[in-house]
N, C-alpha and C positions, 0 to 999 in steps of 0.2 A: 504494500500500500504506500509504504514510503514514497519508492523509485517512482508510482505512476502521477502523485504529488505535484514533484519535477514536471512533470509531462502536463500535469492542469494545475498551473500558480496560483490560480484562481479559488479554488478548493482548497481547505486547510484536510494535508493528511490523515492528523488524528479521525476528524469527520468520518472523511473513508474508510478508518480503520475501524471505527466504532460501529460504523455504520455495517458492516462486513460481518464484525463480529456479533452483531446483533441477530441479523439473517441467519447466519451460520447456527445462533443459543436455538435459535427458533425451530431450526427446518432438525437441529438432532432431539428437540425436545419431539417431533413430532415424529420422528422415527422412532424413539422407543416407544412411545405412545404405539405406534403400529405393532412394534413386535411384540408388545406387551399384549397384545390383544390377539394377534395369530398365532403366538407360543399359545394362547389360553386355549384357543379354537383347534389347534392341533394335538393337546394332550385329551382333548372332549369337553371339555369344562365349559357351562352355560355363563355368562356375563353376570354379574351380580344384581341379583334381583332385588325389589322392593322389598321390607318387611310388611308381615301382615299388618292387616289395618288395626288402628287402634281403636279401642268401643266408645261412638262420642254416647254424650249424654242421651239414656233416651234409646236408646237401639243400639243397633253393631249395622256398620258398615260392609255394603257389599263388596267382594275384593274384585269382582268384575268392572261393575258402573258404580260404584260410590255412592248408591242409595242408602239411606238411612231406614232398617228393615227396625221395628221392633226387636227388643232384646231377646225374644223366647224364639223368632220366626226361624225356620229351618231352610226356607228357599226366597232368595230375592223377588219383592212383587213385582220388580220391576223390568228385571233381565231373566228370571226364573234361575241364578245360580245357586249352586247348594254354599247356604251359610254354614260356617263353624262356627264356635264359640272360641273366640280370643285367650286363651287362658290368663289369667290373674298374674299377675309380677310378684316376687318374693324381693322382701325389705329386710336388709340385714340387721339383726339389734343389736350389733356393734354400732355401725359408724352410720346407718341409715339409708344407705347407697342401695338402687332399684337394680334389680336382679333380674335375668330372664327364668320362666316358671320353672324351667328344669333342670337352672343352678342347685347344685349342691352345696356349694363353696361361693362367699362373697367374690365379687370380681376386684372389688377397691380394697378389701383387706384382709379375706381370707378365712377369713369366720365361717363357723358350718353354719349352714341357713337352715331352718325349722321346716 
């Protein structure tokens, strides 16, 4: 970048070189980005999915169309998908940190959860 400087007086090199180096952060960030995702695609592995819905006030969420179905309902009235039940979060009474339902072990401290 230097030597081409010389060649446009005009243009401060650093400029070009910053500018170079810029493009260059970009275009590798975007190639691991790619390989990261066809190593994924090539060992079989699905792209990381949504978690399930959380139960707003009121009903559970359909995990298709996002209807709000009553709590007790077993099929969306709205898209006909079959609802689950959300299972309940485990709270550690150590430190009070929210758990997912099939921890056995706190995740923030390591407490066995009840």
């Amino acid at each position: 970048a230097m030597k081409e400087s010389v060649k446009n007086p005009g243009v401060n090199a650093m400029t070009q070189a910053g500018i170079g180096m810029g493009v260059g952060m970009g275009m590798a960030g975007m190639m691991a980005q790619g390989m990261q995702q066809g190593a994924a695609a090539g060992r079989g592995q699905q792209p990381a999915q949504t978690p399930p819905p959380q139960q707003p006030q009121g009903g559970i969420a359909c995990p298709q169309c996002g209807h709000v179905a009553p709590g007790d309902a077993a099929f969306c009235s709205k898209c006909g998908t079959k609802i689950e039940a959300v299972p309940a979060a485990k709270f550690c009474t150590k430190c009070g940190a929210q758990n997912g339902a099939d921890a056995a072990f706190c995740a923030k401290c390591g407490n066995k959860l009840v």
